[in-house]
PQR file with spaces between the fields and no chain letter, atoms N, CA, C, O and H, PARSE charges and radii, in Angstrom:
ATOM       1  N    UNK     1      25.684  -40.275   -6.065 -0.4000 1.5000
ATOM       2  CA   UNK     1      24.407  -40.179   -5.343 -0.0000 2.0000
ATOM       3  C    UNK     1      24.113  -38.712   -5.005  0.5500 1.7000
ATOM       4  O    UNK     1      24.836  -37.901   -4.425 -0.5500 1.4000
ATOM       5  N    UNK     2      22.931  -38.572   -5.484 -0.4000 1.5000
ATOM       6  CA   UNK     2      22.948  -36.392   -5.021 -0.0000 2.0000
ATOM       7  C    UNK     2      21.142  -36.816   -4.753  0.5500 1.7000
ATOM       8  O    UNK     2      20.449  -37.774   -5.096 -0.5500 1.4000
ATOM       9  H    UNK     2      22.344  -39.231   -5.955  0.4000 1.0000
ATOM      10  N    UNK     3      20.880  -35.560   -3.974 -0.4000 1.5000
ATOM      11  CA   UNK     3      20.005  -35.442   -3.206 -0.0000 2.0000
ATOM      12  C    UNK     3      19.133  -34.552   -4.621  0.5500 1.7000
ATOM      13  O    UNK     3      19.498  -33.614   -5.329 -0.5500 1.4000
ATOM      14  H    UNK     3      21.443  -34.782   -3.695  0.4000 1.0000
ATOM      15  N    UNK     4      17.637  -35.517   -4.577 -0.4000 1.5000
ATOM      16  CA   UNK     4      16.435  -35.363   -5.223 -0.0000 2.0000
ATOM      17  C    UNK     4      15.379  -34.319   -4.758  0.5500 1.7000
ATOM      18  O    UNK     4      14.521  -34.725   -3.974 -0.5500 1.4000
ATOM      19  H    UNK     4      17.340  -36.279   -4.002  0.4000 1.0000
ATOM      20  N    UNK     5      15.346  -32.950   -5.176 -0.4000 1.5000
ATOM      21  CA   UNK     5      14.562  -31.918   -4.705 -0.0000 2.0000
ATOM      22  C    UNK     5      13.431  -31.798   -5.116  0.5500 1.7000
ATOM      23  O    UNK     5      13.515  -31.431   -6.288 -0.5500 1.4000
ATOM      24  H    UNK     5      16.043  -32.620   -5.813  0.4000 1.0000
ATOM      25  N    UNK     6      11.825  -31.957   -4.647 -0.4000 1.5000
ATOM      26  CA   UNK     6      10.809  -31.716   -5.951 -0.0000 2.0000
ATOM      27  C    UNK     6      10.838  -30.484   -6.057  0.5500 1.7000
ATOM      28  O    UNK     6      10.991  -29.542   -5.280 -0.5500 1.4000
ATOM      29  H    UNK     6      11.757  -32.255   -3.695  0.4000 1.0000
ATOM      30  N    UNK     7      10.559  -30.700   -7.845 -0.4000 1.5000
ATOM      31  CA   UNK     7      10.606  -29.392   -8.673 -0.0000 2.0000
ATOM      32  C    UNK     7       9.857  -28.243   -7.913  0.5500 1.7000
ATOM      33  O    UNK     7      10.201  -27.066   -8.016 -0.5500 1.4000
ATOM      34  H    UNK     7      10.434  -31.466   -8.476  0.4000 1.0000
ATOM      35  N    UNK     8       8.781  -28.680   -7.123 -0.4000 1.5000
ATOM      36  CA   UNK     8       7.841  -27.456   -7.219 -0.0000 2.0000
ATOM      37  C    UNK     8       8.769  -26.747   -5.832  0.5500 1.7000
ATOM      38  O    UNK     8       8.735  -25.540   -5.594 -0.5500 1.4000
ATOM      39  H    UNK     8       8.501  -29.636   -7.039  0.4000 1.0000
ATOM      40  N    UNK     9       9.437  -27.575   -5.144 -0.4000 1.5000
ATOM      41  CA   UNK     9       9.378  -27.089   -3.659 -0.0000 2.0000
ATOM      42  C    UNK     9      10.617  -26.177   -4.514  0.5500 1.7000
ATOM      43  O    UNK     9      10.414  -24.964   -4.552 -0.5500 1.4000
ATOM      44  H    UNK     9       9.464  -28.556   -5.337  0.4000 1.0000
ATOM      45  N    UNK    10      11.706  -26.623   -5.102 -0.4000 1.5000
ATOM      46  CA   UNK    10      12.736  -25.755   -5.969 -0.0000 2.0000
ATOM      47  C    UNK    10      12.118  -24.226   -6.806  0.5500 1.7000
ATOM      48  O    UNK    10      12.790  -23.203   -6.940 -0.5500 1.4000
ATOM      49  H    UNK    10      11.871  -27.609   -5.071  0.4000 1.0000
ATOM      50  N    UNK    11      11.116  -24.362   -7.144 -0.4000 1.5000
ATOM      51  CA   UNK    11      10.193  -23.105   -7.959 -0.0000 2.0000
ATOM      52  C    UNK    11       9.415  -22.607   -6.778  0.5500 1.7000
ATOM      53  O    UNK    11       8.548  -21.818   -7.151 -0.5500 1.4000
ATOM      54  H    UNK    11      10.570  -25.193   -7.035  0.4000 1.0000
ATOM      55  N    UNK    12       9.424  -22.761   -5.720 -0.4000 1.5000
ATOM      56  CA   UNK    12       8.327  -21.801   -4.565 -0.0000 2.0000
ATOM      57  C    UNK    12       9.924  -21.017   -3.927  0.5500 1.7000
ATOM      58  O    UNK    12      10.056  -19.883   -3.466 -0.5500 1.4000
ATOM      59  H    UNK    12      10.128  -23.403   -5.417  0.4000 1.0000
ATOM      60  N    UNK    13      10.640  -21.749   -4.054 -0.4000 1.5000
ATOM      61  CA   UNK    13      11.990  -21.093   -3.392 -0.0000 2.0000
ATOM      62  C    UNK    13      12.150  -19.738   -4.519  0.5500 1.7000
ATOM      63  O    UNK    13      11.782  -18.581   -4.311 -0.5500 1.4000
ATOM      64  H    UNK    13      10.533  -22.670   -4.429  0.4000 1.0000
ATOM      65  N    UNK    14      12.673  -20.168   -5.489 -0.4000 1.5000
ATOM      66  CA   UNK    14      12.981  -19.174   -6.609 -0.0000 2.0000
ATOM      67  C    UNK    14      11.897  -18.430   -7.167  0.5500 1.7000
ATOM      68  O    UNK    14      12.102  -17.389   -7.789 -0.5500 1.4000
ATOM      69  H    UNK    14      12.972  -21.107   -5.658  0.4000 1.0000
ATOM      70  N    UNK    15      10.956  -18.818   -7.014 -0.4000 1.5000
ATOM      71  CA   UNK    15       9.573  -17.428   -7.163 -0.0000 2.0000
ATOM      72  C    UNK    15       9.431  -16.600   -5.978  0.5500 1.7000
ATOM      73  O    UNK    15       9.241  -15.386   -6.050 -0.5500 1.4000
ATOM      74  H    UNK    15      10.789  -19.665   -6.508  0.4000 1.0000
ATOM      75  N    UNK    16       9.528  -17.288   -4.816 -0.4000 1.5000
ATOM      76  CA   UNK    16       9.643  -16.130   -3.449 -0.0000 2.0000
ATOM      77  C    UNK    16      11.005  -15.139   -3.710  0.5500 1.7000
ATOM      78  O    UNK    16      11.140  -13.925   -3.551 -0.5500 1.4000
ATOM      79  H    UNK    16       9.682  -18.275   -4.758  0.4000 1.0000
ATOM      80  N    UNK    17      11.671  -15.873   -4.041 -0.4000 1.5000
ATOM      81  CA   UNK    17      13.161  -15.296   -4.257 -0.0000 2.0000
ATOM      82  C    UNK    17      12.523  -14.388   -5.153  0.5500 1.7000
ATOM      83  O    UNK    17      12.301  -13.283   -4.659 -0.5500 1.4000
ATOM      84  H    UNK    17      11.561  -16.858   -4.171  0.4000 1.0000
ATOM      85  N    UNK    18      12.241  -14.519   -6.096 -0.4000 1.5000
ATOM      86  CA   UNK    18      12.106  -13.517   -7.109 -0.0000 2.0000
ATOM      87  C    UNK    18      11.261  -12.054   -6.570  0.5500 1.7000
ATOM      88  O    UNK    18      11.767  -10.980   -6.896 -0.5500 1.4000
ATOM      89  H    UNK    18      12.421  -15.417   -6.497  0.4000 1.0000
ATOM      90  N    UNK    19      10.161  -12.049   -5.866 -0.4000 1.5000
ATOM      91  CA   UNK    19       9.188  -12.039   -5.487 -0.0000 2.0000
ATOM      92  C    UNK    19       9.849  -10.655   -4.452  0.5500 1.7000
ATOM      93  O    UNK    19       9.234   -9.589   -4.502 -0.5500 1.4000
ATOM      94  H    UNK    19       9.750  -12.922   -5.601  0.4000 1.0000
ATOM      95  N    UNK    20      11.004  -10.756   -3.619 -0.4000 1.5000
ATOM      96  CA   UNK    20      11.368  -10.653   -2.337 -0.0000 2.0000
ATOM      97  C    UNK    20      12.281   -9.239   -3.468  0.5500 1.7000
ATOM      98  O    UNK    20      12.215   -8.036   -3.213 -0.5500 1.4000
ATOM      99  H    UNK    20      11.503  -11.621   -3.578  0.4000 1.0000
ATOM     100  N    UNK    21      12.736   -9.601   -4.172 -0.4000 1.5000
ATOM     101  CA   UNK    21      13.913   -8.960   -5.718 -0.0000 2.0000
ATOM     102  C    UNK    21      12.675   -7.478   -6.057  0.5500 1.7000
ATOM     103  O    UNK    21      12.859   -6.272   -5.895 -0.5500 1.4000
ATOM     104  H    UNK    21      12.790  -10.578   -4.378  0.4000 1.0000
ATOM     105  N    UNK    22      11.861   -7.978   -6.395 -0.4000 1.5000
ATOM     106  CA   UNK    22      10.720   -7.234   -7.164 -0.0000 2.0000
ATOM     107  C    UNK    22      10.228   -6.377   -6.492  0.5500 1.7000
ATOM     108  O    UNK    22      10.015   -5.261   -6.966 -0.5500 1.4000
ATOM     109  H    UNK    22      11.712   -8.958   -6.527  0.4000 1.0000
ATOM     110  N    UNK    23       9.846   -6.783   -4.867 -0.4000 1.5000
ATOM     111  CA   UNK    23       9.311   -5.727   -4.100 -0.0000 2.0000
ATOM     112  C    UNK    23      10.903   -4.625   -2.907  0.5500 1.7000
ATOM     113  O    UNK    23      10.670   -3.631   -2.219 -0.5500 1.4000
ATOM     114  H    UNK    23      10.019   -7.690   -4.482  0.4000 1.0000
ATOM     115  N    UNK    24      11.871   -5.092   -3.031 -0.4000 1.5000
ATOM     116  CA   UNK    24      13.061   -4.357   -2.718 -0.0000 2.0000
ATOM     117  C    UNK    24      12.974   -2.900   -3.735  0.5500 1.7000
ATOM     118  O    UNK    24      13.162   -1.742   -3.361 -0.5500 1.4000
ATOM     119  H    UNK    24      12.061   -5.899   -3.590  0.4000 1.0000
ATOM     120  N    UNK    25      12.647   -3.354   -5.042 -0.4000 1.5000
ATOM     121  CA   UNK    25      13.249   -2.645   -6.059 -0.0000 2.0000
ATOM     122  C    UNK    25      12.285   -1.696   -6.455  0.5500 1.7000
ATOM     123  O    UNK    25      12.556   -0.833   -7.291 -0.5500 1.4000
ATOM     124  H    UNK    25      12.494   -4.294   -5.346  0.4000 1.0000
ATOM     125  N    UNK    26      11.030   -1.801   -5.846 -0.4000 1.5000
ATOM     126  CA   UNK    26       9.792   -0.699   -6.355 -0.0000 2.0000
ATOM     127  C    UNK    26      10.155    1.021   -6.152  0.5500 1.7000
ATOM     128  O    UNK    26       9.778    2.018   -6.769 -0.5500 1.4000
ATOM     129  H    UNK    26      10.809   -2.501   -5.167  0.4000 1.0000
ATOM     130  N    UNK    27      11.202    0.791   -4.808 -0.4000 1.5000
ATOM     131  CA   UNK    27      11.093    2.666   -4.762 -0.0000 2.0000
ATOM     132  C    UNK    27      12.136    3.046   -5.516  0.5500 1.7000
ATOM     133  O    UNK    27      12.443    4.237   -5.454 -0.5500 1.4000
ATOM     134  H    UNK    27      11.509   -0.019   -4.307  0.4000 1.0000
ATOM     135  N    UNK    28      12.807    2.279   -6.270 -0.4000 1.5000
ATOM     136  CA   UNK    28      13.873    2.981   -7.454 -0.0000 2.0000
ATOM     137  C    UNK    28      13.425    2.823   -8.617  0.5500 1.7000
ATOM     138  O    UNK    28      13.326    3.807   -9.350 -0.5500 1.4000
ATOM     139  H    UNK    28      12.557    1.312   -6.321  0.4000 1.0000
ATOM     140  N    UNK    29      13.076    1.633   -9.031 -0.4000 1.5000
ATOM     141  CA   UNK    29      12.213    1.054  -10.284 -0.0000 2.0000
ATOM     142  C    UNK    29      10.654    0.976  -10.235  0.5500 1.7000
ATOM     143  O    UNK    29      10.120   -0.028  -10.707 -0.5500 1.4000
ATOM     144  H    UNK    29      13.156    0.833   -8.435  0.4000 1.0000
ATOM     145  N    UNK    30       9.772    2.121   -9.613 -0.4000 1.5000
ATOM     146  CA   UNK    30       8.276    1.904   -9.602 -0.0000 2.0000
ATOM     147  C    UNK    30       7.385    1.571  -10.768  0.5500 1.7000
ATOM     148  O    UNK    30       6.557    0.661  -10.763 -0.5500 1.4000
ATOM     149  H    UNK    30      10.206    2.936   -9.229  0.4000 1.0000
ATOM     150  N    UNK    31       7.623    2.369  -11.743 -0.4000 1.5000
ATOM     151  CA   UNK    31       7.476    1.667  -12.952 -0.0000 2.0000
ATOM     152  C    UNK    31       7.178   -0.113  -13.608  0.5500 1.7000
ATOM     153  O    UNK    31       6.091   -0.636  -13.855 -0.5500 1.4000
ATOM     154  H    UNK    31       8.296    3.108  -11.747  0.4000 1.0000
ATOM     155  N    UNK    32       8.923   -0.854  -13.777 -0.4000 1.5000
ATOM     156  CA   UNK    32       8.984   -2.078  -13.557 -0.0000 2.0000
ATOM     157  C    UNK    32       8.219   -2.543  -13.064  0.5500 1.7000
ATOM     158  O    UNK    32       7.271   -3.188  -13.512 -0.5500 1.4000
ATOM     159  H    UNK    32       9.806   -0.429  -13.576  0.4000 1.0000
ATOM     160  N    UNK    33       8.572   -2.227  -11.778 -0.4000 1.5000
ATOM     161  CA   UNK    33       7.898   -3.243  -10.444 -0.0000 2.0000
ATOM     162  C    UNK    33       6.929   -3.221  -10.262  0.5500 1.7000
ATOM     163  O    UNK    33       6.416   -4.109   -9.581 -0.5500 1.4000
ATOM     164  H    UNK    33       9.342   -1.703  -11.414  0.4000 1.0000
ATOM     165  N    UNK    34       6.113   -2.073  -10.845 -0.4000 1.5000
ATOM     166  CA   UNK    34       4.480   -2.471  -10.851 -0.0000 2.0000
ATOM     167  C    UNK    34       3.740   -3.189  -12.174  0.5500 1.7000
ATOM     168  O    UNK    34       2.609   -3.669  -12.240 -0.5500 1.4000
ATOM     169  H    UNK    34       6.530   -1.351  -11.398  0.4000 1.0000
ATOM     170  N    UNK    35       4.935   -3.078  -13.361 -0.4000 1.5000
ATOM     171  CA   UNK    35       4.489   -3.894  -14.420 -0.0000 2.0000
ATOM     172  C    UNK    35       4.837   -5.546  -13.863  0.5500 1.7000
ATOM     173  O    UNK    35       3.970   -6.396  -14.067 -0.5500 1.4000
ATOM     174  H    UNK    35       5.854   -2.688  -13.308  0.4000 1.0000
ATOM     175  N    UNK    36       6.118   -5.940  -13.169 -0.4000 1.5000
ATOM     176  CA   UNK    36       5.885   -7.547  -12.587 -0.0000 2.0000
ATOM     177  C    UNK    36       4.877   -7.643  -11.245  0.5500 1.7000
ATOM     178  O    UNK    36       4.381   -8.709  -10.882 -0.5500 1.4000
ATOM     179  H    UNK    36       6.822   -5.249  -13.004  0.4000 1.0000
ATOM     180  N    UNK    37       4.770   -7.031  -10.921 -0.4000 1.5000
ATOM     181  CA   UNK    37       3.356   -7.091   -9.807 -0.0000 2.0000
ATOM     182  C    UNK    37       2.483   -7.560   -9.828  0.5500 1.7000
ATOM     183  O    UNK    37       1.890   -8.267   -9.013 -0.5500 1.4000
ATOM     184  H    UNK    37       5.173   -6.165  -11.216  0.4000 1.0000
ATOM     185  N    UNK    38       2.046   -6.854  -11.847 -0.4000 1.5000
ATOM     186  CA   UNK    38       0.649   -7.618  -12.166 -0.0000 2.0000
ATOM     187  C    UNK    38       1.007   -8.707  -12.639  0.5500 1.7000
ATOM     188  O    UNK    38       0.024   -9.448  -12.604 -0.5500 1.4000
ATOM     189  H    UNK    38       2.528   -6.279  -12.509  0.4000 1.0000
ATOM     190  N    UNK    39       2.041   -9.325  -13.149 -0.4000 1.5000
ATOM     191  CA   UNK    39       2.572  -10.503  -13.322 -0.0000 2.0000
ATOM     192  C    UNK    39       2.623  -11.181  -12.391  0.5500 1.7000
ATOM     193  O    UNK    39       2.203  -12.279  -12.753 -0.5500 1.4000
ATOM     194  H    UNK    39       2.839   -8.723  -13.177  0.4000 1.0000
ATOM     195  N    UNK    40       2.971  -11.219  -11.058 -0.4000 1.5000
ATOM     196  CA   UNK    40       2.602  -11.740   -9.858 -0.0000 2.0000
ATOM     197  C    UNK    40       1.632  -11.798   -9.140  0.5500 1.7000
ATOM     198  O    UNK    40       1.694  -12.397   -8.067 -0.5500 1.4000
ATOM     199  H    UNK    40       3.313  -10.326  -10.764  0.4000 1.0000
């Protein structure tokens, strides 16, 4: 028996997550991080 997560609430976790990754990393990687920006 394991505990049923909806997908989306699992993908708002791991896109914030991602999200949180992307904007840490702009003043070393400005470049990157403004090419996933506009991706975000």
């Amino acid at each position: 028996m394991h505990l049923q997560i909806p997908t989306n609430y699992m993908f708002a976790i791991i896109w914030s997550t991602l999200r949180i990754i992307v904007k840490s990393q702009e003043k070393t990687r400005g470049g990157i991080a403004k090419g996933y920006d506009l991706l975000i």
